[in-house]
C-alpha positions in Angstrom: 0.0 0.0 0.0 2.8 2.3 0.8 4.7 1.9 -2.6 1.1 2.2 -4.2 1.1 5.3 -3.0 4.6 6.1 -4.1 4.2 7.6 -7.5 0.6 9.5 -6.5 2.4 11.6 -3.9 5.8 12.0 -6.2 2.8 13.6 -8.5 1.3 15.4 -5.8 4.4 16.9 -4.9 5.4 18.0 -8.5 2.4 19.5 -8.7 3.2 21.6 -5.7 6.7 22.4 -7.0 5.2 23.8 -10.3 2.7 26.0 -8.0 5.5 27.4 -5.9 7.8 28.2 -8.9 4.6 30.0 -10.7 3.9 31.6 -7.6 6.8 33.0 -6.9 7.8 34.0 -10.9 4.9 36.1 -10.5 5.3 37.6 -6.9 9.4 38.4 -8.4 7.6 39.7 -11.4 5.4 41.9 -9.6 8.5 42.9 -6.6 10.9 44.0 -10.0 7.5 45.8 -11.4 7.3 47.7 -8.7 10.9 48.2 -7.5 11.2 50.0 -11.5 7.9 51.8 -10.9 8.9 53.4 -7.8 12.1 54.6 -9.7 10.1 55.9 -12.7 9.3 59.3 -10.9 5.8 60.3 -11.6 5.2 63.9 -13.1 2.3 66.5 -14.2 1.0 66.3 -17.5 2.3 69.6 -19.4 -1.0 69.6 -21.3 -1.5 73.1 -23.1 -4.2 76.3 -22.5 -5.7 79.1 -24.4 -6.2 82.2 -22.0 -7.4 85.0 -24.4 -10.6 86.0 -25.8 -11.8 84.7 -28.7 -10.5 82.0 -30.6 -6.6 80.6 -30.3 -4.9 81.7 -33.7 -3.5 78.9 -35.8 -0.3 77.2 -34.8 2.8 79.8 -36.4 0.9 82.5 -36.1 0.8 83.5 -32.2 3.6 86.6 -31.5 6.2 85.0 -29.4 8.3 88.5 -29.2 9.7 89.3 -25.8 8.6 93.1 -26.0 10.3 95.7 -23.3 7.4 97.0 -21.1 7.6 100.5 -19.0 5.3 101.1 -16.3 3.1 104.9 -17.2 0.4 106.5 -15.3 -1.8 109.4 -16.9 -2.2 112.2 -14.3 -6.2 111.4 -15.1 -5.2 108.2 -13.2 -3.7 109.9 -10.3 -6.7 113.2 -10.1 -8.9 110.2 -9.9 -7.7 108.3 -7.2 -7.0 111.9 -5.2 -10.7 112.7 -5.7 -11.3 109.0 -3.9 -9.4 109.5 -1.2 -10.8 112.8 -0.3 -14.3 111.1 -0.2 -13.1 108.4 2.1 -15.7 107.8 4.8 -14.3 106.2 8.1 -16.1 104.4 11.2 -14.8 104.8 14.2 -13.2 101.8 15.6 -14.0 100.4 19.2 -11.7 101.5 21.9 -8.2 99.7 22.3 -9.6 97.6 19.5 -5.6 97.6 18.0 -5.8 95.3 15.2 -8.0 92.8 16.5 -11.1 93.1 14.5 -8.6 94.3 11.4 -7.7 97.5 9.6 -7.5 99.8 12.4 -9.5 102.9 10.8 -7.6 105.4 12.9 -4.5 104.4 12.0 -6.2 104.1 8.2 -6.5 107.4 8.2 -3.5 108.6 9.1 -1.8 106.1 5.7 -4.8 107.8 3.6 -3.5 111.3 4.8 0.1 110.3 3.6 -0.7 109.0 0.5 -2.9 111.4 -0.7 -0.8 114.5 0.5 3.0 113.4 0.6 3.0 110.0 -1.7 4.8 110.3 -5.0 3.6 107.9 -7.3 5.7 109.2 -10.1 9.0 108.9 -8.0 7.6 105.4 -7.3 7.3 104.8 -11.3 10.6 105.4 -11.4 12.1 103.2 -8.7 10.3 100.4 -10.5 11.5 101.0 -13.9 15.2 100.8 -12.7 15.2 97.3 -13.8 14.2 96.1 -17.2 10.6 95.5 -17.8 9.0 93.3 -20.4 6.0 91.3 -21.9 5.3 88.7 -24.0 2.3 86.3 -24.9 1.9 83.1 -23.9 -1.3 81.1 -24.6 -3.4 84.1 -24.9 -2.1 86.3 -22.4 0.3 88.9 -22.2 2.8 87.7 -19.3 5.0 90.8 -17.4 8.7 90.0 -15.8 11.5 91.7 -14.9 14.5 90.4 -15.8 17.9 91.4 -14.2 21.5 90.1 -14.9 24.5 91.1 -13.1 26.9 94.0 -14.3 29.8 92.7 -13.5 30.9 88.5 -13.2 33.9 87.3 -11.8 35.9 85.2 -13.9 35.1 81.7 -13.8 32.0 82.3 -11.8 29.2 80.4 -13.7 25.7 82.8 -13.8 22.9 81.1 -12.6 19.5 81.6 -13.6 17.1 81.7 -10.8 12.9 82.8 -11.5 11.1 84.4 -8.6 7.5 84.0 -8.3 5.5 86.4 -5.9 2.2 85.8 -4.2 -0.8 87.5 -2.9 -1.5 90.0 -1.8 2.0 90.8 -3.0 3.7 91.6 -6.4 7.2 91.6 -8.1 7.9 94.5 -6.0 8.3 92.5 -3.1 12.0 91.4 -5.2 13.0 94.9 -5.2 15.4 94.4 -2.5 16.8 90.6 -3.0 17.8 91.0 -6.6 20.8 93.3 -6.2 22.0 90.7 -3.3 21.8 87.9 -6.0 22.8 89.6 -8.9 25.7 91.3 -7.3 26.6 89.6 -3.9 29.8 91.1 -4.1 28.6 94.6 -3.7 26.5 93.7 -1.0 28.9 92.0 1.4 27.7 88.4 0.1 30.5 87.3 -1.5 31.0 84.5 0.5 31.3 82.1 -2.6 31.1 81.4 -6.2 27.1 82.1 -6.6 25.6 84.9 -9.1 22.0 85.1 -10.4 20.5 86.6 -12.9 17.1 86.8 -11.7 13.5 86.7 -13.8 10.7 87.9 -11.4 7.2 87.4 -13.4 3.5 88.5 -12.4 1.4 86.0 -12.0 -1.7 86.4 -14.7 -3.8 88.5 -13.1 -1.5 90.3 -10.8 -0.3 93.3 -11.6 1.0 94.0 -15.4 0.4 90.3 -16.3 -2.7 90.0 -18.2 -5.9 88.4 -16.7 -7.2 85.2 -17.9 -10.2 85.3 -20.2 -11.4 82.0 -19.4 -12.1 79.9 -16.3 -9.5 77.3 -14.5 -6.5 79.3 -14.4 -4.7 77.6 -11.7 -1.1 77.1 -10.5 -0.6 74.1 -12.6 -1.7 76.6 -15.8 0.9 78.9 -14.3 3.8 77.0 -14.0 3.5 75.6 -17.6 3.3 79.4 -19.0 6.4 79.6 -16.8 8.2 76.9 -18.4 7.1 78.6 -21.5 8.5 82.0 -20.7 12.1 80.7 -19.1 12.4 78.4 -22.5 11.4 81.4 -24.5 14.2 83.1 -23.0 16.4 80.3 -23.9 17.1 78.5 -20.7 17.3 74.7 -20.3 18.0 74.7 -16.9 16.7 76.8 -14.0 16.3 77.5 -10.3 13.1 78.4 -9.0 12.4 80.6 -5.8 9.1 80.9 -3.7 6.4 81.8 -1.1 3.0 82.3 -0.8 1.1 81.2 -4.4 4.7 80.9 -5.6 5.8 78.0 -3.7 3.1 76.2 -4.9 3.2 77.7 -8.6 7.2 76.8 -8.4 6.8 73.3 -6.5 3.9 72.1 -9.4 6.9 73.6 -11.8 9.1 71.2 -10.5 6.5 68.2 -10.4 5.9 68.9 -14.5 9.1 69.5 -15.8 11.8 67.9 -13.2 14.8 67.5 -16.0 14.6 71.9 -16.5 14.8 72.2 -12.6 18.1 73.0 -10.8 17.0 73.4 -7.6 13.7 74.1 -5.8 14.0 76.9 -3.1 10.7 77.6 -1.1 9.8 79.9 1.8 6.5 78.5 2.8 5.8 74.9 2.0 2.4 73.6 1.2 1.1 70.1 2.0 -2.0 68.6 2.8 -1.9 66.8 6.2 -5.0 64.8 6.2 -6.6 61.5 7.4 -6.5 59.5 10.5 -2.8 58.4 10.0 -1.8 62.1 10.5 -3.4 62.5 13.9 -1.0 60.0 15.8 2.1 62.1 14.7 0.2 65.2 15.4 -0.4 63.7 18.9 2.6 61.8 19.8 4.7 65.6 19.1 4.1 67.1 21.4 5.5 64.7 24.4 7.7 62.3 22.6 9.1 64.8 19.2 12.0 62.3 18.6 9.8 59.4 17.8 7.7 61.5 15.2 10.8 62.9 13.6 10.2 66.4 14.9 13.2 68.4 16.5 12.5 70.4 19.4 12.7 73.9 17.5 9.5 71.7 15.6 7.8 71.6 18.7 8.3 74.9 19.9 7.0 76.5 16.6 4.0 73.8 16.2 2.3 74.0 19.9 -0.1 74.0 21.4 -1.2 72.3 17.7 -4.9 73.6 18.0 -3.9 77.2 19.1 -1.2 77.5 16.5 -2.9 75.4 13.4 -6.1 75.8 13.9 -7.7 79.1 15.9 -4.5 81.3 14.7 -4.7 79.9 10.9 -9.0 80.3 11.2 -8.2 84.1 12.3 -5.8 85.3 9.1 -7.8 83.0 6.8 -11.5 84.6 6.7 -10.3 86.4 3.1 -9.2 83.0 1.9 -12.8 81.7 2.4 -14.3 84.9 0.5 -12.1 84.7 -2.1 -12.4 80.8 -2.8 -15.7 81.1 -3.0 -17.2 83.9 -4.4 -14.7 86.5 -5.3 -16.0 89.1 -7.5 -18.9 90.1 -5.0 -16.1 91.7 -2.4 -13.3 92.3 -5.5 -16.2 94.9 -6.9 -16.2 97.1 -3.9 -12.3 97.0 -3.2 -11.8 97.6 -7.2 -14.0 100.7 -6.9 -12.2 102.3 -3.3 -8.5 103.0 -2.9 -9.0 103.2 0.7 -11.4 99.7 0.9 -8.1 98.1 -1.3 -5.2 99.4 1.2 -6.9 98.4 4.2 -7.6 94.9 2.7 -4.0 94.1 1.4 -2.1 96.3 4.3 -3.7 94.3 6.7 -1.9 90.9 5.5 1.7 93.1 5.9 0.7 93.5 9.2 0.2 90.5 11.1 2.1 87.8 8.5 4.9 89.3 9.3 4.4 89.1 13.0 1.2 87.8 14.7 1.7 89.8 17.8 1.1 93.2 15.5 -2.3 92.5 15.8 -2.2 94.4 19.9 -0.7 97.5 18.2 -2.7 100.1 17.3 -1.0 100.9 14.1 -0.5 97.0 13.1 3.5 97.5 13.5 3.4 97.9 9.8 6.2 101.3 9.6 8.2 98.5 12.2 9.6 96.7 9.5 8.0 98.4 5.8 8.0 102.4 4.9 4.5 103.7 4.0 5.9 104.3 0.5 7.2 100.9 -0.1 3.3 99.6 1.0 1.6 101.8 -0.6 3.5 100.8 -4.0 2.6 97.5 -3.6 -1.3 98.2 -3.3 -0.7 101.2 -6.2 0.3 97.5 -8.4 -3.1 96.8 -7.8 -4.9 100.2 -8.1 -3.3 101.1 -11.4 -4.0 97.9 -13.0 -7.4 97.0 -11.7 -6.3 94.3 -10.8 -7.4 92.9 -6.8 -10.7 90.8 -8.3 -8.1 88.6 -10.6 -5.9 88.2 -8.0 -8.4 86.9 -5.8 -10.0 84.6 -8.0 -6.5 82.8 -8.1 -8.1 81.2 -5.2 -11.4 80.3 -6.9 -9.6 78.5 -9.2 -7.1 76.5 -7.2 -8.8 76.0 -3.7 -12.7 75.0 -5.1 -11.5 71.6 -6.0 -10.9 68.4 -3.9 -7.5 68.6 -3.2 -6.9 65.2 -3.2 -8.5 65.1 -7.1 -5.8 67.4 -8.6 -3.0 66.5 -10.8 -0.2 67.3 -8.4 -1.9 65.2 -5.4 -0.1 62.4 -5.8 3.2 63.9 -7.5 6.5 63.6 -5.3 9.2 66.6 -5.7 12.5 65.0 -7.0 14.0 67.6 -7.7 17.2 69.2 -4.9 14.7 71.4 -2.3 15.8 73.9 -0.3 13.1 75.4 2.5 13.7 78.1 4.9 11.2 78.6 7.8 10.5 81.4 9.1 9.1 81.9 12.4 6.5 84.4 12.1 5.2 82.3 8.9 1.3 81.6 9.3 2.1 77.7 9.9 5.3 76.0 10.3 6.0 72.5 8.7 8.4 70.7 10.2 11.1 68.8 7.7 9.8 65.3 9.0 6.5 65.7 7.3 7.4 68.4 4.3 9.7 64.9 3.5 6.5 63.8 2.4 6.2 65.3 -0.5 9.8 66.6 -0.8 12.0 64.0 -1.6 15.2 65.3 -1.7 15.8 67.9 0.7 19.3 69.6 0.3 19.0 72.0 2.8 16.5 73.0 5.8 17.1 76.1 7.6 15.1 77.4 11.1 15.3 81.0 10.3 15.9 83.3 13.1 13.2 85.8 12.2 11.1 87.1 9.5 7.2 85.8 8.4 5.1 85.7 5.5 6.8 88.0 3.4 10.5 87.3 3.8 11.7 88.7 0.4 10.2 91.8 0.9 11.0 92.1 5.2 14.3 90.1 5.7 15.7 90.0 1.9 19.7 89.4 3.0 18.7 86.7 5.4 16.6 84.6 2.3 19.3 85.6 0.1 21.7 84.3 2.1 19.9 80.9 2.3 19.0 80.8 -1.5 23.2 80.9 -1.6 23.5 78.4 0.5 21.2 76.4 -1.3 22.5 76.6 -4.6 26.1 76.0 -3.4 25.5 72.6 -2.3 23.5 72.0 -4.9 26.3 72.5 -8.0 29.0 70.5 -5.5 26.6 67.7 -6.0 
């Protein structure tokens, strides 16, 4: 009986051999897939857009001329926004109010008074036209940048071409004071090393001189690709990109579509979506044991008390974001037809993002760390161009989607990342979970002071770290 059933359990056994070998061909099969999938780094579509009216022209026929630009007011501009501010009506605010419930209108009228009596837009005009100004169309649109090179280049010292991409309720003025640190570090006591820009600083469509988009869905993905199109259209292959605000996400979903055309990736506020149930341990475990999570204890100090500092403080600075997600044209209407409405809308963002404890002082800090005339030219951007309800429906167009359904969800950043956190920025993210998305951080700095707009408040300190940056980054 035994040897009878020999050869039926020889069979049985083959049978088993041929099951394990098929099993695990296909379990190596499907390892090696996804061992060369993980290396195959995902990226955004490109894709293509038509922003002007009408219909697109035929291929060969769009103008692709880069066209210098100057920045000109007509004094029927400037009588008409003196009339405005002479009609200004104010309401009193409540007593020791500060900046707590906004604009102080006290202190509003006191920046009214100056701008109207001893502002001087045309000296202002000038300022901005010291660097070269252009335009050109892309898809549609005509697009506005400055672009600055360095007089003067050391021998042997490679020029590196870096794009700086502002946000809201900012402008490419908020460059004004970083660019003659890149472009001539020398000069400016920065000559530490081998590192010199030539910087490109475009307007965002809609912002400023840049033409608004005729059509709906402009987003940042829509942005960055016009980008692309303007830095090849200048003739670079190979580029640094710098940002905050809307420009760290415009340059980050830059460096998601075209990876092979991006240097190095150099952000001032970071963007990512912490979300689910697995988030919440992390979020929890923080705060008593950091070193398990990853967090440092600089982390810690900067992230709590987590609901103070990333919820209650992020719901009080964020009531315009809700506005202007949503329905932006009903509020852009009013604050397109008053001056005075626009200044205290915008200047109340240079208040407390650049320090949150402005909002006890009764003038918002805001001459603490900015001149009236340097704030005032920033909101002019605005008035001159009609231009506030565009801005805002940036935000219509990026925020009013499930963020989880957009291209650039699921995208990792390959590219060499550089991030410098500043403390007074409206939430800090620690390098543990920016990681996350950024996969190849070359440099993380704890900056010792500064906020939202670091360019534009602290503009030796971020050029300093851009430097640092991009020195590591060509040793690689």
């Amino acid at each position: 009986q035994i040897i009878l059933c020999l050869p039926r359990s020889f069979e049985h056994s083959q049978k088993n051999v041929v099951l394990v070998s098929a099993t695990a061909l296909g379990a190596g099969g499907i390892l090696i897939y996804w061992l060369r999938s993980r290396h195959k780094i995902k990226t955004i579509e490109m894709g293509d857009g038509w922003w002007g009216s009408g219909e697109r022209p035929l291929k060969g026929q769009e103008d692709e001329s880069i066209r210098p630009f100057k920045i000109e007011t007509s004094d029927k501009v400037i009588e008409d926004l003196h009339r405005r501010l002479e009609q200004a009506r104010y309401t009193p605010p409540l007593e020791g109010a500060a900046f707590h419930y906004g604009f102080n209108s006290s202190y509003l009228q006191k920046v009214v008074a100056y701008w109207r009596n001893q502002f001087d837009w045309r000296k202002q005009v000038e300022v901005l036209n010291k660097y070269p100004h252009f335009q050109t169309t892309i898809e549609g649109i005509d697009i506005h940048f400055i672009h600055v090179k360095p007089s003067y280049v050391p021998h042997g010292r490679a020029v590196q071409p870096l794009l700086m991409v502002h946000g809201w309720p900012g402008s490419f003025y908020e460059f004004y004071k970083i660019i003659p640190l890149l472009t001539d570090p020398a000069r400016h006591g920065l000559n530490e090393g081998d590192v010199v820009f030539e910087v490109i600083c475009p307007s965002i469509p809609g912002y400023g001189f840049s033409e608004a988009p005729h059509q709906k869905g402009f987003d940042t993905i829509a942005t960055a690709r016009i980008f692309h199109k303007l830095m090849n259209r200048l003739g670079f292959k190979e580029y640094y990109l710098q940002g905050g605000d809307w420009g760290s996400r415009i340059t980050t979903n830059m460096a998601q579509m075209l990876p092979q055309s991006v240097k190095g990736l150099h952000l001032n506020l970071v963007f990512i979506g912490r979300q689910g149930l697995r988030r919440i341990l992390p979020v929890i475990l923080g705060a008593y044991v950091p070193w398990l999570t990853g967090l440092t204890r600089e982390d810690v100090r900067r992230t709590y008390p987590f609901i103070q500092k990333n919820i209650y403080e992020l719901l009080r600075e964020t009531g315009y974001l809700h506005i202007q997600a949503t329905k932006p044209d009903t509020a852009g209407c009013g604050l397109n037809d008053s001056p005075v409405g626009l200044a205290a809308y915008i200047l109340e963002k240079f208040s407390t993002w650049t320090d949150k404890s402005f909002l006890h002082k009764d003038d918002g800090g805001l001459e603490s760390k900015y001149s009236l005339d340097e704030l005032l030219t920033n909101v002019m951007i605005y008035w001159v161009t009609s231009s506030i309800v565009s801005s805002m429906r940036f935000y219509k167009e990026n925020i009013s989607k499930d963020p989880g359904l957009t291209a650039d969800a699921r995208v990792g950043v390959y590219v060499p990342t550089g991030i410098a956190a500043f403390p007074q920025e409206l939430a800090h993210t620690p390098r543990a979970w920016a990681k996350e998305i950024f996969k190849n951080i070359i440099t993380y700095s704890y900056m010792p002071r500064g906020g939202h707009f670091a360019a534009f408040e602290e503009p030796k300190l971020l050029a300093q770290d851009i430097m640092h940056f991009v020195r590591k980054v060509e040793q690689l």
